[in-house]
TORPA-4810 file (N, C-alpha, C, O; in nm, 3 decimals):
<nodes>
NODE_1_0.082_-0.119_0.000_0.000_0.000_0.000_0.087_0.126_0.000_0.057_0.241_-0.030_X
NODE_2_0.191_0.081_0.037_0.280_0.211_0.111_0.368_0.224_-0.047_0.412_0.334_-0.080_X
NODE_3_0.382_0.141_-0.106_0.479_0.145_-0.260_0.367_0.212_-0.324_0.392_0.332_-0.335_X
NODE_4_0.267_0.185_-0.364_0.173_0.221_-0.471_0.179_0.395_-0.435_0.196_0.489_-0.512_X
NODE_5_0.161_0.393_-0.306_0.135_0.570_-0.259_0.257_0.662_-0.314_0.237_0.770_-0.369_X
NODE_6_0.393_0.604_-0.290_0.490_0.639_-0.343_0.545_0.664_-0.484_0.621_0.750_-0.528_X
NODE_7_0.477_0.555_-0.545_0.518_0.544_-0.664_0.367_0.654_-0.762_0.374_0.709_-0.872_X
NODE_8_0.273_0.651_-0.682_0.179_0.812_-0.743_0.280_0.902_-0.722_0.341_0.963_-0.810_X
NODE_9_0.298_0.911_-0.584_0.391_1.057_-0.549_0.526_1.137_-0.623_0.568_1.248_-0.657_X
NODE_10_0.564_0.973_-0.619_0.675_1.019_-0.740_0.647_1.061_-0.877_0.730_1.118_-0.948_X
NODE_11_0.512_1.026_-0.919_0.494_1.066_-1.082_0.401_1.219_-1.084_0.367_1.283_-1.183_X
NODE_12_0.376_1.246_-0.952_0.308_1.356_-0.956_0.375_1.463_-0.894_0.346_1.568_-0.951_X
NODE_13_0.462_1.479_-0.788_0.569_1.558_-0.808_0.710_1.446_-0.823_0.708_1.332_-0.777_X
NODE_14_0.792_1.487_-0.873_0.930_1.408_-0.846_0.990_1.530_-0.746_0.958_1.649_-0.745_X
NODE_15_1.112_1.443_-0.645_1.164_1.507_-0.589_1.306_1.607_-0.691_1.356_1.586_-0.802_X
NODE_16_1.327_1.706_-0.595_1.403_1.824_-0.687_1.516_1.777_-0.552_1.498_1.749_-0.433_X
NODE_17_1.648_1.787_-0.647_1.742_1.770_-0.604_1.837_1.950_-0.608_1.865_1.992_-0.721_X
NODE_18_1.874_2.029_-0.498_1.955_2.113_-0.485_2.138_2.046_-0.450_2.163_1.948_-0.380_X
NODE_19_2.233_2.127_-0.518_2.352_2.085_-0.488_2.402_2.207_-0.368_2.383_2.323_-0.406_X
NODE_20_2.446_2.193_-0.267_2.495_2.305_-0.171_2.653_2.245_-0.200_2.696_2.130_-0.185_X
NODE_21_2.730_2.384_-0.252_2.893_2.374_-0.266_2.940_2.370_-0.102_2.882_2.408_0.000_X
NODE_22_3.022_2.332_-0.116_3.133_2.283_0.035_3.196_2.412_0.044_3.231_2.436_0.160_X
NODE_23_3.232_2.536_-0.066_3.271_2.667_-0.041_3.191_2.786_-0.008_3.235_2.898_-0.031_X
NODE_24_3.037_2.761_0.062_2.951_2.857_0.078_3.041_2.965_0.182_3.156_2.969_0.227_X
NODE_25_2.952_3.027_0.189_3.050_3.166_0.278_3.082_3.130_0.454_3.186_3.147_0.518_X
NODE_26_2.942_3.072_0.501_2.933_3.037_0.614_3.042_2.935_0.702_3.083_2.932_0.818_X
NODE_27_3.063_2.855_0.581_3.158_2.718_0.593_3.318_2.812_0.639_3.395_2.793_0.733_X
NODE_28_3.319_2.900_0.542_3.453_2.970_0.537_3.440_3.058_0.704_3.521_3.075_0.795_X
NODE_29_3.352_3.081_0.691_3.357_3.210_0.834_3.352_3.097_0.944_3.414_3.140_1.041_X
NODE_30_3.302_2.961_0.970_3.335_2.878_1.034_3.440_2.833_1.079_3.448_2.786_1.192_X
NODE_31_3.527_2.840_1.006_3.643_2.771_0.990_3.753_2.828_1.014_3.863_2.778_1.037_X
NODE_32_3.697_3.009_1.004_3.786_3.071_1.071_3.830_3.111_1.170_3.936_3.161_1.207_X
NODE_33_3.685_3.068_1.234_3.669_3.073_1.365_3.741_2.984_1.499_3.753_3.014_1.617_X
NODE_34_3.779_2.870_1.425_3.809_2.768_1.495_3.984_2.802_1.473_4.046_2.857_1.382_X
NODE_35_4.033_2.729_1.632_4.190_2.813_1.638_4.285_2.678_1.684_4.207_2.628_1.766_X
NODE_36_4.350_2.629_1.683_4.446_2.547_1.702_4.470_2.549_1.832_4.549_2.634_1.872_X
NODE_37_4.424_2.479_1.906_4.515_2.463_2.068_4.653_2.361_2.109_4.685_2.243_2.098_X
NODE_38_4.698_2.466_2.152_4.869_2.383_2.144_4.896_2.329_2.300_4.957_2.223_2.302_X
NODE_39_4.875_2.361_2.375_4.894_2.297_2.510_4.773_2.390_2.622_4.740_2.507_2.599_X
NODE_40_4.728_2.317_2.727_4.665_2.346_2.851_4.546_2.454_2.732_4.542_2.575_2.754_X
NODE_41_4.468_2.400_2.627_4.411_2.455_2.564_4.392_2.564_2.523_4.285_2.624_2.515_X
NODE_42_4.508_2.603_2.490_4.587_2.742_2.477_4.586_2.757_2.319_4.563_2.657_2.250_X
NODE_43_4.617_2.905_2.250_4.644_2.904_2.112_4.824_2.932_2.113_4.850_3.009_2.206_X
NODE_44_4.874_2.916_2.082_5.006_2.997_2.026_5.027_3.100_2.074_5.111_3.123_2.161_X
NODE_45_4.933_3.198_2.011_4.940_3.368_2.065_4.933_3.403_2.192_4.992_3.494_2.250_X
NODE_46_4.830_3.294_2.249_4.773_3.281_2.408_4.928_3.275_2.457_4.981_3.375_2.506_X
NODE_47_4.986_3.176_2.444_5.118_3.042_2.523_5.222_3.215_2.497_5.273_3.265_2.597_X
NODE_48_5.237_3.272_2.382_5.351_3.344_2.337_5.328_3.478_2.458_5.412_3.487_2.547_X
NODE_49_5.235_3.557_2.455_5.155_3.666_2.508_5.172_3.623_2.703_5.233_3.682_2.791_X
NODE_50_5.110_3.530_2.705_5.142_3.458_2.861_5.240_3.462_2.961_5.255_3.497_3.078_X
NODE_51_5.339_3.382_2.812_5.493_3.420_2.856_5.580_3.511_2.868_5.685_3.514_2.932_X
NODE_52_5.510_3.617_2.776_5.571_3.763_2.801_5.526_3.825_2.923_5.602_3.898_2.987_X
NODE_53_5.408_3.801_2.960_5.348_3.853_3.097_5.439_3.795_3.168_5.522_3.884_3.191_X
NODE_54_5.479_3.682_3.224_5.540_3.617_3.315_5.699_3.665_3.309_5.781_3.586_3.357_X
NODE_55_5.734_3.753_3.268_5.863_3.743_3.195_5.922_3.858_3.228_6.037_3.891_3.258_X
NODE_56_5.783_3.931_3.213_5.787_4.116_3.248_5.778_4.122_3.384_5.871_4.171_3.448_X
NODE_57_5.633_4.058_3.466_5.579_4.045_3.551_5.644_4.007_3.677_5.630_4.084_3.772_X
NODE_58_5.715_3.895_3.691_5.751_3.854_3.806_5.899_3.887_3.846_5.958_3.860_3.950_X
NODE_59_5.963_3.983_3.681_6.070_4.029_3.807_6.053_4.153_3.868_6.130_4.194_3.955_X
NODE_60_5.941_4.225_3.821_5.861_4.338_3.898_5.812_4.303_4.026_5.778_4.398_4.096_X
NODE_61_5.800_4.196_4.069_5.739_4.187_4.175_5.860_4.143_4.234_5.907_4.205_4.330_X
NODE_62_5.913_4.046_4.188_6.105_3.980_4.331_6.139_4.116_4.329_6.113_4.156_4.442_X
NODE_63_6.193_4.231_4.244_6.273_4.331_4.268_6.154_4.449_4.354_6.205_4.558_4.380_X
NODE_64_6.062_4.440_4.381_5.945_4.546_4.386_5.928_4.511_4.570_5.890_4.602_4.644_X
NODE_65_5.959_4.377_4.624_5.876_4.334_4.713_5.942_4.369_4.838_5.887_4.390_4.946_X
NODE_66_6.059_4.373_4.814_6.167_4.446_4.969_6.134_4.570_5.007_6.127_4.622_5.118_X
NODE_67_6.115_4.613_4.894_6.112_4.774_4.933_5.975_4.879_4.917_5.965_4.996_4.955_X
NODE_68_5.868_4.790_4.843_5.768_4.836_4.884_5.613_4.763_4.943_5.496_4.799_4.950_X
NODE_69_5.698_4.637_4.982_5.636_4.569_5.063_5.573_4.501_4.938_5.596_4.537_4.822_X
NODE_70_5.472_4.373_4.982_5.399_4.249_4.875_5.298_4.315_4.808_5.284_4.329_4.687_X
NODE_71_5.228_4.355_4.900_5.058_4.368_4.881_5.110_4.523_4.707_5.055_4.514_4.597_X
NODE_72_5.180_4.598_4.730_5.208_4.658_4.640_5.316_4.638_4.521_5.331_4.715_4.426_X
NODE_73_5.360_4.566_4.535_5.439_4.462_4.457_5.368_4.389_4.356_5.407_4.381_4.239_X
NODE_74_5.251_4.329_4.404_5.159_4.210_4.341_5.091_4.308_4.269_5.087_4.272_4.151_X
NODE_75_5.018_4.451_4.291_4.962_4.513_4.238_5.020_4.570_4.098_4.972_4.591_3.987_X
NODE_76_5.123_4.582_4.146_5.219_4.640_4.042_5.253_4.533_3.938_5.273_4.564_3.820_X
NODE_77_5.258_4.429_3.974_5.295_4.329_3.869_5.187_4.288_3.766_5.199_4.256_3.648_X
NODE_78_5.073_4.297_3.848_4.960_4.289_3.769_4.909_4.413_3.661_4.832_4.408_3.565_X
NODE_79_4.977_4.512_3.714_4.990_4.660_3.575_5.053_4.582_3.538_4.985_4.518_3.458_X
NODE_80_5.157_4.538_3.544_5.242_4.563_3.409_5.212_4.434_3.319_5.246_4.427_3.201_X
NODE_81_5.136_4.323_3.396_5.118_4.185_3.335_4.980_4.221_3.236_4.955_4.135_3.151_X
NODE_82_4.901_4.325_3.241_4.774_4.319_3.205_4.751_4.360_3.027_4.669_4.308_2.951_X
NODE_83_4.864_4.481_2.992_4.862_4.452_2.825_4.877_4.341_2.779_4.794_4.293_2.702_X
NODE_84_5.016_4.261_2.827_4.994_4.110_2.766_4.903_4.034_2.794_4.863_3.985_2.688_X
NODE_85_4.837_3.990_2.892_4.701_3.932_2.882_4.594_3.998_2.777_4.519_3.929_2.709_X
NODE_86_4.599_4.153_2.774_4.515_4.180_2.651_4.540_4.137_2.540_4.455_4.089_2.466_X
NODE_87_4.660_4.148_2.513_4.679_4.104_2.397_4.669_3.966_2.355_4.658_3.946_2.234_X
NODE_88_4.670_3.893_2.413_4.674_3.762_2.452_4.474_3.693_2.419_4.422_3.612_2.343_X
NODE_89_4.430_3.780_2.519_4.273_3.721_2.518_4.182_3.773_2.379_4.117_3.706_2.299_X
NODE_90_4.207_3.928_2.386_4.091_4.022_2.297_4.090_3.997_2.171_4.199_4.013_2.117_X
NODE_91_3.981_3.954_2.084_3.960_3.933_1.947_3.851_4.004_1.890_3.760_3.977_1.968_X
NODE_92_3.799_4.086_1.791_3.674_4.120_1.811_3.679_4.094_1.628_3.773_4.128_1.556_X
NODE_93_3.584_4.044_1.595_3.583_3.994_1.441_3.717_3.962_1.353_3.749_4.016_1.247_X
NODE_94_3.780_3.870_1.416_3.843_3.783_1.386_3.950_3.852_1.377_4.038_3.786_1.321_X
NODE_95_4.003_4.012_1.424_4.117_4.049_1.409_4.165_4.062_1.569_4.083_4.096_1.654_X
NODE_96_4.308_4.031_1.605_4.344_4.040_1.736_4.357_4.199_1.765_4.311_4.277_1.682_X
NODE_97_4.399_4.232_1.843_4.418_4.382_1.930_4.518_4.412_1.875_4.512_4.535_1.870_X
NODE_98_4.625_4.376_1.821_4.703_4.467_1.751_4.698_4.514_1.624_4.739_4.625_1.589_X
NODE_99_4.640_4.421_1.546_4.596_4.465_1.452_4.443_4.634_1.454_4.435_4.741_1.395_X
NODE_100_4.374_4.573_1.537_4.270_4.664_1.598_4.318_4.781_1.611_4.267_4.877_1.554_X
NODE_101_4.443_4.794_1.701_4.525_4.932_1.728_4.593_4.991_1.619_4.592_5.109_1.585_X
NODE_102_4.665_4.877_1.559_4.730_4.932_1.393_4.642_4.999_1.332_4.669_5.114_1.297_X
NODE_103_4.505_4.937_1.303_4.421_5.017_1.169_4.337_5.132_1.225_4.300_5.217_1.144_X
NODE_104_4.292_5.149_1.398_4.270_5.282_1.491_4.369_5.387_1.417_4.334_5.486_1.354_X
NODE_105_4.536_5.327_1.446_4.640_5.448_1.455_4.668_5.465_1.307_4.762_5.539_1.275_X
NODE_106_4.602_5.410_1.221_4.660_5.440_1.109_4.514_5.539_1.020_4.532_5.622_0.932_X
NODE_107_4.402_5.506_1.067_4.290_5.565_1.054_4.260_5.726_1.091_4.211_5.820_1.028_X
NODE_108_4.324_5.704_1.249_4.326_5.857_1.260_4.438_5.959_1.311_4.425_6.073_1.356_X
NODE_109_4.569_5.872_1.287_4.680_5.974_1.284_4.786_5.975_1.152_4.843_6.076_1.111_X
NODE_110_4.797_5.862_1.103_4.860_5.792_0.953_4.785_5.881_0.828_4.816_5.994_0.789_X
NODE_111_4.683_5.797_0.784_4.561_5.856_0.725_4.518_5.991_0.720_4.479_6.025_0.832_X
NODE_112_4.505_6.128_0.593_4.418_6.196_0.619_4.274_6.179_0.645_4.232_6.085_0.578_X
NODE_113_4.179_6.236_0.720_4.041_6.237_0.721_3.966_6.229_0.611_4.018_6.210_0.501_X
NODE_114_3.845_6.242_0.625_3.737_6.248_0.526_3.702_6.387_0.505_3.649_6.469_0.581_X
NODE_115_3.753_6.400_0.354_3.728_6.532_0.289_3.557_6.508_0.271_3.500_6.409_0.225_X
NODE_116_3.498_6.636_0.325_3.378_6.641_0.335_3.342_6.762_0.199_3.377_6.881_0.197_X
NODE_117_3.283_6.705_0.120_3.236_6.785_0.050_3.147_6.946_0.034_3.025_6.950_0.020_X
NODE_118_3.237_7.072_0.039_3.168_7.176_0.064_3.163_7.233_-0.097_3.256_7.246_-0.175_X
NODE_119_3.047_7.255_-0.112_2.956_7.346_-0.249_3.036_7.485_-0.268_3.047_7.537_-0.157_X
NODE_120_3.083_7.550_-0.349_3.093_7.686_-0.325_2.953_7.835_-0.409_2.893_7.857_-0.515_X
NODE_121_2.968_7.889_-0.285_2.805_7.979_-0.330_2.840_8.102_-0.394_2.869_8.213_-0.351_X
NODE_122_2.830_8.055_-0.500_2.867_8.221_-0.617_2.829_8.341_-0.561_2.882_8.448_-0.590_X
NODE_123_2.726_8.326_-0.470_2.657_8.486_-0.478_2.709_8.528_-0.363_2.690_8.644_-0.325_X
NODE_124_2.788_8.435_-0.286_2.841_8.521_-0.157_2.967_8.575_-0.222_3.019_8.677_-0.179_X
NODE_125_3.037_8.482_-0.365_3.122_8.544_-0.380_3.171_8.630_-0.478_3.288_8.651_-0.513_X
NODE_126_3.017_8.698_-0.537_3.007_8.811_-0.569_3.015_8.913_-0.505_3.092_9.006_-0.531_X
NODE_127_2.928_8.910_-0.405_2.885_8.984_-0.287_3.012_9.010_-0.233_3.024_9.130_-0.208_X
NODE_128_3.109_8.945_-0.206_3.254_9.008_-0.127_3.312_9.047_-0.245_3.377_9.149_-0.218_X
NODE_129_3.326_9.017_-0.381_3.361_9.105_-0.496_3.374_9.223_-0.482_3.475_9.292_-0.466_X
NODE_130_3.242_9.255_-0.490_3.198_9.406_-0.520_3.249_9.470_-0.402_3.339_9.555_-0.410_X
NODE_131_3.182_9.426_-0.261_3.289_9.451_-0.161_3.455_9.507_-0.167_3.503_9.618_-0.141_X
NODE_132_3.488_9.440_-0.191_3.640_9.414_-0.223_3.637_9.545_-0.342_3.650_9.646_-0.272_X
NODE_133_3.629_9.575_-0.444_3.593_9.681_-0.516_3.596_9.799_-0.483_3.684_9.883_-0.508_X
NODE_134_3.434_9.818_-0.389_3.400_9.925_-0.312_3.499_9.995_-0.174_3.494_10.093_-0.100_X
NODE_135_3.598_9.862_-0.197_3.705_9.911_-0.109_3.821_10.014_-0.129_3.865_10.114_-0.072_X
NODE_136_3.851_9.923_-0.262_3.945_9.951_-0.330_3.932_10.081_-0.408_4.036_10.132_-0.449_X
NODE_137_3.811_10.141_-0.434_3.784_10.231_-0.483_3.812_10.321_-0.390_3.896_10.406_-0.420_X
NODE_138_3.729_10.331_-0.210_3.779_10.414_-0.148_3.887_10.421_-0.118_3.920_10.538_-0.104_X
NODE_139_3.960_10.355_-0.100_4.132_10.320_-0.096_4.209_10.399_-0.192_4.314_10.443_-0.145_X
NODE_140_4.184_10.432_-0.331_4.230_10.490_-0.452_4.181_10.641_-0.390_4.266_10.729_-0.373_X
NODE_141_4.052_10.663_-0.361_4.017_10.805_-0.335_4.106_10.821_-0.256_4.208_10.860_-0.314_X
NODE_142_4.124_10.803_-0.098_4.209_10.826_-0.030_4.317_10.889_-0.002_4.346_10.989_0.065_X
NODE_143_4.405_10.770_-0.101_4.518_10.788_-0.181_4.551_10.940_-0.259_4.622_11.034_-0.222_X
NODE_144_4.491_10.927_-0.347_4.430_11.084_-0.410_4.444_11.188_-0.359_4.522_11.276_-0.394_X
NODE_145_4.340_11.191_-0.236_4.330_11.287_-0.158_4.502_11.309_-0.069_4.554_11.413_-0.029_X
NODE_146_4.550_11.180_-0.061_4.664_11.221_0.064_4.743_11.248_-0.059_4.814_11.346_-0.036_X
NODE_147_4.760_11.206_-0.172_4.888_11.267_-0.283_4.880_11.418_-0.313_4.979_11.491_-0.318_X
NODE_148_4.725_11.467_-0.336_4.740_11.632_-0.363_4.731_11.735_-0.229_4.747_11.857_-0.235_X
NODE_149_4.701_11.652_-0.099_4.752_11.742_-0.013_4.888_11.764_0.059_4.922_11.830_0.157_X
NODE_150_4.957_11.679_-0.036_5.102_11.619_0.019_5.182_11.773_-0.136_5.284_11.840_-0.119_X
NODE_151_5.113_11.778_-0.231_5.157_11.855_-0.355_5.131_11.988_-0.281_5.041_12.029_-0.208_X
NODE_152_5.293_12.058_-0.348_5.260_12.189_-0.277_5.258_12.314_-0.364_5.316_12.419_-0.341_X
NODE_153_5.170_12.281_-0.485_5.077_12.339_-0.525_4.957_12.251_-0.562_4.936_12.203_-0.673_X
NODE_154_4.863_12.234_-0.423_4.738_12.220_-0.450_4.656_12.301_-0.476_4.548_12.274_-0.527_X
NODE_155_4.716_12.475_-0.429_4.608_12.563_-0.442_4.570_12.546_-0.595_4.456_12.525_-0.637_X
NODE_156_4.675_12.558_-0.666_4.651_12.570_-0.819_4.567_12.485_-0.865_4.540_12.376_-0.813_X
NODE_157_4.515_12.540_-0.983_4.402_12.414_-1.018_4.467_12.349_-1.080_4.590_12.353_-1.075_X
NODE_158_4.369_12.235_-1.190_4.445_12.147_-1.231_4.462_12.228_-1.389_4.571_12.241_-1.446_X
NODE_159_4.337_12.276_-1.442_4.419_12.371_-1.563_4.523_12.473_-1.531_4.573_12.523_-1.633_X
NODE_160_4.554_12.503_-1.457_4.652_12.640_-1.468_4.817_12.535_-1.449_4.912_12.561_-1.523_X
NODE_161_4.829_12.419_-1.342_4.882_12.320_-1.387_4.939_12.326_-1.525_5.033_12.400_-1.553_X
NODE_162_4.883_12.250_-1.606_4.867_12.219_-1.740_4.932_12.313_-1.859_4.998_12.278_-1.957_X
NODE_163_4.905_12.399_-1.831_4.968_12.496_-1.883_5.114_12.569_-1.900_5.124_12.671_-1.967_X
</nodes>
């Protein structure tokens, strides 16, 4: 009973076969995700970063601890241990923290800014034109005026001048 039902089904729809590629995008962003653990389930960067903390860290604290006692010693070691642990833990879309800081410092001190597009408005800069003009014109009068009272014959006119 159960063949006969099947074998309608199949002649009245057939099944549709889709192929999904093994290179879809998801597969890839998967895969990038996943990180190699090399010991005490650690990555590389983790084990490398760790060891620099420990490296920096604890002779800050043997040389730190005589003379300004533990409790501030330990504190102190832990400043100075705490970039390498950042660097060590922080990932934020698949790029680590230095990279993060590279493309920050290169974005906004490397890099010029974003030229923002400004319009220029003809009529304002007519408007200071004529300005500029109306300046220059009184500027010429001025002038004028201080050259023929500086002449010592201003009384004279300008035809008798001429003559």
């Amino acid at each position: 009973m159960l063949d006969k039902i099947k074998e309608r089904m199949d002649k009245i729809s057939p099944t549709i076969y889709v192929y999904v590629g093994r290179e879809s995008k998801n597969y890839d962003y998967l895969s990038s995700k996943i990180k190699t653990k090399l010991a005490l389930n650690l990555t590389k960067r983790q084990i490398i970063c760790f060891s620099l903390a420990g490296i920096c860290g604890v002779p800050v604290y043997l040389l730190t601890k005589a003379g300004l006692g533990t409790d501030v010693a330990a504190t102190l070691m832990i400043i100075v241990m705490l970039p390498f642990f950042f660097f060590a833990m922080y990932e934020k879309d698949g790029f680590p923290a230095e990279k993060i800081l590279l493309h920050i410092i290169r974005q906004k001190f490397l890099r010029p800014g974003i030229r923002v597009y400004r319009s220029q408005n003809l009529y304002d800069r007519i408007i200071e034109y004529d300005k500029l003009e109306k300046e220059g014109a009184w500027l010429e009068k001025k002038a004028k005026e201080a050259r023929e009272a500086r002449n010592p014959f201003h009384f004279l006119k300008k035809a008798d001048r001429k003559k």
